[in-house]
C-alpha positions in Angstrom: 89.9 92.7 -43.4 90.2 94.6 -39.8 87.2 93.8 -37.4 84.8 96.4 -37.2 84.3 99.0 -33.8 80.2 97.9 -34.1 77.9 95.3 -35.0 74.4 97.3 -35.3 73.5 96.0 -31.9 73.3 98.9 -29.6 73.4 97.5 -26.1 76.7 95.1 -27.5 78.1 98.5 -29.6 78.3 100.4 -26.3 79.2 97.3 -23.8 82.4 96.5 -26.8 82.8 100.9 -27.1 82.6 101.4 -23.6 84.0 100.8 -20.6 82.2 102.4 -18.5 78.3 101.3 -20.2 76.3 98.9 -17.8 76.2 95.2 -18.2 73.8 93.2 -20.4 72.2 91.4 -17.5 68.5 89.0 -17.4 65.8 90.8 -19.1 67.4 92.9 -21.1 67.3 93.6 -25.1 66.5 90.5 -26.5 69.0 91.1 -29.5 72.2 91.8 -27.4 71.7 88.7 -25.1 71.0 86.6 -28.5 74.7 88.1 -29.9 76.0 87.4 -26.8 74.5 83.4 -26.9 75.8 83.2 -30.3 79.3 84.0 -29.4 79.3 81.6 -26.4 77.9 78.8 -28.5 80.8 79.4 -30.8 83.2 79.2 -28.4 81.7 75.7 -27.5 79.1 75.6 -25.3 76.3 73.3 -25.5 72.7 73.8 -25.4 72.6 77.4 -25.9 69.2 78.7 -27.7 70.5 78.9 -31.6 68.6 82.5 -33.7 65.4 80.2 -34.7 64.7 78.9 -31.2 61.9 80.6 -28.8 64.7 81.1 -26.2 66.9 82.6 -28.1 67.6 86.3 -26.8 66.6 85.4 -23.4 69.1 85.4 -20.3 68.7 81.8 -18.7 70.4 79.2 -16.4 72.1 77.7 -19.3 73.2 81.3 -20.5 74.5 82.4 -17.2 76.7 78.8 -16.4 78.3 79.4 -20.0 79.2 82.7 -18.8 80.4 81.3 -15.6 82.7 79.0 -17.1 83.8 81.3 -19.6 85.2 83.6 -17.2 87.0 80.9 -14.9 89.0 79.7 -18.0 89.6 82.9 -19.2 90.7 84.4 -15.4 87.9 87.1 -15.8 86.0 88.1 -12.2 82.7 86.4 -11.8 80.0 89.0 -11.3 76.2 89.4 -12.7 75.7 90.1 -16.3 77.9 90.8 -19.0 80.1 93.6 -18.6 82.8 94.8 -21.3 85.5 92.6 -20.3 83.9 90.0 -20.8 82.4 91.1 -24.3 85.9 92.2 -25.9 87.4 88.5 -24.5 84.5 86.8 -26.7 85.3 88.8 -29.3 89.1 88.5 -29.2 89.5 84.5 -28.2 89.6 82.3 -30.8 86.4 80.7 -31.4 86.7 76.7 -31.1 83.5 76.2 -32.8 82.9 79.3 -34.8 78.8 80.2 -35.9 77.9 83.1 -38.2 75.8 85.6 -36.7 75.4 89.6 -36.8 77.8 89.6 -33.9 80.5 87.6 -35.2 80.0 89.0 -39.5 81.2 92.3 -37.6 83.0 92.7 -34.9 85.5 89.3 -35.5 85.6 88.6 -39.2 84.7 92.7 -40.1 81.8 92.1 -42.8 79.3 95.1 -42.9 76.1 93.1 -42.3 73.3 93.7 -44.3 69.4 92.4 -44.7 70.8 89.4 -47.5 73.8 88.5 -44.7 70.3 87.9 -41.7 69.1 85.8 -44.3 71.4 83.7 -45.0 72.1 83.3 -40.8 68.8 81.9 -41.1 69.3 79.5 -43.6 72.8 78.3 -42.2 70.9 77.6 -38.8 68.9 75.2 -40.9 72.1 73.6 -42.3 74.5 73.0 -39.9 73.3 75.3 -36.8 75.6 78.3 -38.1 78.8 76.6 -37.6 81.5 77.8 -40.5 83.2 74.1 -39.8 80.0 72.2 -40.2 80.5 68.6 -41.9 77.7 65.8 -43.4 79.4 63.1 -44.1 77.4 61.8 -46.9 74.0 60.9 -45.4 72.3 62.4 -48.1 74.2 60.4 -50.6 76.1 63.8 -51.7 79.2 63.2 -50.5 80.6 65.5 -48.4 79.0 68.3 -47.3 80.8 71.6 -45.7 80.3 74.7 -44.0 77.8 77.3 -43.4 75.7 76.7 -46.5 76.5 73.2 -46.4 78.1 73.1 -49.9 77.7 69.4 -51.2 80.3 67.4 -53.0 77.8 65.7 -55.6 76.0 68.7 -56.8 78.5 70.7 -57.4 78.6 73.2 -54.5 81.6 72.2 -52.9 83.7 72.7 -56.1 82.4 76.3 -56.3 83.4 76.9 -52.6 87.1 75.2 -52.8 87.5 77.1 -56.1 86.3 80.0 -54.3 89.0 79.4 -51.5 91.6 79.0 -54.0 91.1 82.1 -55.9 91.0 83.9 -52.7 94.4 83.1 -51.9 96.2 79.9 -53.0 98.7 80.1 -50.1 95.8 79.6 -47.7 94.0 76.5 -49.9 97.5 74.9 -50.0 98.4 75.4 -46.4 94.8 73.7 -45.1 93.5 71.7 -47.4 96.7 70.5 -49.6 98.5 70.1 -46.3 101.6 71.8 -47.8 101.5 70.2 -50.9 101.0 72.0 -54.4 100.6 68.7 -56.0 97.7 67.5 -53.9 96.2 71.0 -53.6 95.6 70.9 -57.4 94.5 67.0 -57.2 92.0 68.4 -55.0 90.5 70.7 -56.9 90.7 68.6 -60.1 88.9 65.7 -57.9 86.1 68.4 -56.3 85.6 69.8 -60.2 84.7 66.4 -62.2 81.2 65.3 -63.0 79.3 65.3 -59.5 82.2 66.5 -57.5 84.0 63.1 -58.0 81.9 61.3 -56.6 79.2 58.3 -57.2 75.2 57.6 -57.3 76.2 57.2 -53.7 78.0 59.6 -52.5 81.1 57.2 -52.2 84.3 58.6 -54.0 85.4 57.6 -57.3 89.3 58.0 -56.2 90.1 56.4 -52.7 93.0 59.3 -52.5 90.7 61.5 -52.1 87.9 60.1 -49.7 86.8 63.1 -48.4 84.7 61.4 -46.0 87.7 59.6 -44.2 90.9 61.2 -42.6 92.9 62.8 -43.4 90.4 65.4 -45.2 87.8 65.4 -42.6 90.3 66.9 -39.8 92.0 69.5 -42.8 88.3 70.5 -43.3 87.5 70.8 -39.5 90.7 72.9 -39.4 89.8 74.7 -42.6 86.3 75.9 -40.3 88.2 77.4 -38.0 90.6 79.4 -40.7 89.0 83.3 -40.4 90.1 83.7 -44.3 88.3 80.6 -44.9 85.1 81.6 -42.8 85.4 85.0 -44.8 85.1 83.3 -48.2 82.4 80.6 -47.1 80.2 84.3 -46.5 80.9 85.9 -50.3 80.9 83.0 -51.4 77.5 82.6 -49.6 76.3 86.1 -50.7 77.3 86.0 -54.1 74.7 82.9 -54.3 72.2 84.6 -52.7 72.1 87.6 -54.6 72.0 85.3 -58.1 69.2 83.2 -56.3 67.4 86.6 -55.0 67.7 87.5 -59.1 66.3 84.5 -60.3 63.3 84.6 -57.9 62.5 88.3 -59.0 62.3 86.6 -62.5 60.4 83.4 -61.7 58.0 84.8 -58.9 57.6 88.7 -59.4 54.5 88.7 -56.3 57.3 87.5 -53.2 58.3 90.9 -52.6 58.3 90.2 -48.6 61.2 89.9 -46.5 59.6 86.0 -45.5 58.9 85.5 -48.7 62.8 86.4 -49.8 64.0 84.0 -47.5 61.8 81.0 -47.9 62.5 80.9 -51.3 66.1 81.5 -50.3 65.9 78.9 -48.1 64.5 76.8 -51.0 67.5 77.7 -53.6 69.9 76.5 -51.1 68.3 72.9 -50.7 67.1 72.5 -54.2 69.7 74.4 -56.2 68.3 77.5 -57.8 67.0 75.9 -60.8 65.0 73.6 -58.6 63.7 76.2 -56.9 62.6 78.3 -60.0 61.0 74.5 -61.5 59.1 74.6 -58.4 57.6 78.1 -58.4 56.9 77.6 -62.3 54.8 73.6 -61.3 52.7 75.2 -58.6 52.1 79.5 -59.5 48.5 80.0 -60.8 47.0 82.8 -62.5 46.7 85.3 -59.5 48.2 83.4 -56.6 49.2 85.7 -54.0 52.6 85.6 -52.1 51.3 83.2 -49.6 49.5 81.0 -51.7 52.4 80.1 -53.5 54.5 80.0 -50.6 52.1 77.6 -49.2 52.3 75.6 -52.8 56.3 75.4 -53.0 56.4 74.3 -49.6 53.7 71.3 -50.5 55.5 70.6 -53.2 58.9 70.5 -51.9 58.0 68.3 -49.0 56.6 66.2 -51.4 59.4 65.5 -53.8 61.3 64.6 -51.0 62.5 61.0 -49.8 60.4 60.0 -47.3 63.0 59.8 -44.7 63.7 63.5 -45.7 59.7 65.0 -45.3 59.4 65.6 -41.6 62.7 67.7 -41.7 61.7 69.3 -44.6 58.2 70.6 -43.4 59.9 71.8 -40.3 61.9 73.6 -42.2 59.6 75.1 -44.8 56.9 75.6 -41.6 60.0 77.5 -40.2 60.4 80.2 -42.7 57.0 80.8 -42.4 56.1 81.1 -39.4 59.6 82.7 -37.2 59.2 85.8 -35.8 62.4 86.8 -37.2 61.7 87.8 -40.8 59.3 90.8 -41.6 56.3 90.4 -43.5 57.7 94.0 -45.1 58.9 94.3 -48.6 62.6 93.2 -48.6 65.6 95.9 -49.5 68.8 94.9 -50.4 71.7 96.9 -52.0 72.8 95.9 -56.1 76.3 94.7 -54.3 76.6 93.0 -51.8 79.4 94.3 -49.2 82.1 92.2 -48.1 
């Protein structure tokens, strides 16, 4: 899939189109700074505002040293803002710690990005910060966990993804995550397949050849997060979840017809699985409950089914969807198929 000439942005779409359009400098759109912060965290630097945070989209000192430093390893001329060098080199270098975002769905991996792809940005930020190479090794008690959506190994979700990355091209599965090796490639997926992805109450494998939370997996899976064909299928893959999940919520709670109401419930279908989400709308919904009522309710609720340990991050989480400025309290569009 060939990258696309524009991401919907309009200050990046004429910086990346452009050679002679003015740099993106302090002050700015808010949106084209935010792509270009995305990009920058992706290529590893730290403490850059992530799409949720009340920085995000605005040019500061932390923003302008990653630029910096960018340019001197890349031998690009220091100068004030962001000029279209410097775009098409973020956009061409390999990313060393690649994050989903508008900007990166289009111009690097060439995914028409629609309203369901922003939502599920939103929810990877909640998972693993956006980053396609995310790992949780197991302190949930799921095993391993992987990638954007954070597809566990006990529930079942990292299974769907593998077999995903399999059907997509075998050559590529093999390569990565069977090192080579047809045999093991198929042990794999065998292993990933059983009854809670092969693993026990704990989290802890059943088979000690395939430990996923030891080496050598966890450097094949780091390596599998940087893989563009990989990253590709983690966002169908993604999508195609989504849109059952958006289908099951039209079902189960007819009255969230908002964009914030799509996602929270979203949000809520990735952590809980969708059946868990659907059993939690059905517990709380009450004869003419409004959309935020039952928001409200499912995110009691959720918080409350929780481990303790887990209820503080949960809140935040639920509070987040929400609350962020992000989502539109606007009925939510989406096409029947999903583009890819």
């Amino acid at each position: 899939m060939s990258p696309q000439s524009q991401c919907g942005i309009p200050r990046i779409d004429a910086l990346y189109s452009t050679a002679s359009a003015p740099p993106i400098r302090p002050g700015d759109d808010p949106a084209a700074i935010g792509a270009l912060q995305d990009l920058l965290s992706g290529h590893g630097f730290q403490g850059l505002p992530g799409m949720t945070s009340p920085s995000y989209g605005t040019f500061g000192p932390a923003t302008t040293a990653a630029l910096h430093d960018f340019r001197q390893a890349h031998n690009l001329e220091q100068q004030d803002g962001v000029e279209p060098d410097t775009l098409t080199k973020l956009v061409s270098e390999p990313a060393s710690d690649p994050r989903i975002s508008q900007v990166y769905l289009t111009l690097v991996l060439g995914i028409s990005f629609t309203p369901l792809h922003k939502l599920i940005c939103l929810t990877a930020q909640m998972e693993g910060i956006g980053r396609f190479g995310a790992l949780n090794l197991n302190t949930d008690g799921a095993g391993l966990s992987f990638g954007i959506l954070q597809w566990a190994q006990r529930p079942g979700g990292l299974a769907e993804l593998l077999t995903a990355l399999h059907d997509a091209g075998s050559a590529l599965f093999l390569e990565i995550l069977g090192a080579a090796d047809p045999g093991l490639a198929a042990q794999l997926l065998n292993h990933v397949q059983k009854a809670n992805g092969g693993v026990d109450a704990n989290g802890h494998t059943t088979n000690p050849a395939f430990d996923l939370l030891a080496e050598p997996w966890i450097s094949r899976f780091r390596q599998a997060g940087l893989s563009q064909s990989v990253q590709r299928v983690q966002v169908q893959t993604a999508a195609a979840a989504f849109r059952r999940s958006h289908d099951l919520i039209a079902q189960t709670a007819p009255n969230v017809t908002t964009e914030r109401g799509i996602a929270f419930l979203l949000d809520v279908a990735n952590q809980f699985g969708p059946g868990g989400m659907r059993q939690l709308c059905r517990s709380v919904a009450r004869d003419g409950m409004s959309e935020s009522d039952l928001l409200a309710a499912v995110a009691a609720e959720s918080v409350k089914r929780m481990p303790d340990k887990f209820k503080t991050g949960v809140q935040t989480r639920r509070d987040a969807f929400l609350r962020m400025p992000q989502l539109s309290d606007g009925p939510f569009q989406e096409a029947q198929t999903v583009p890819a």
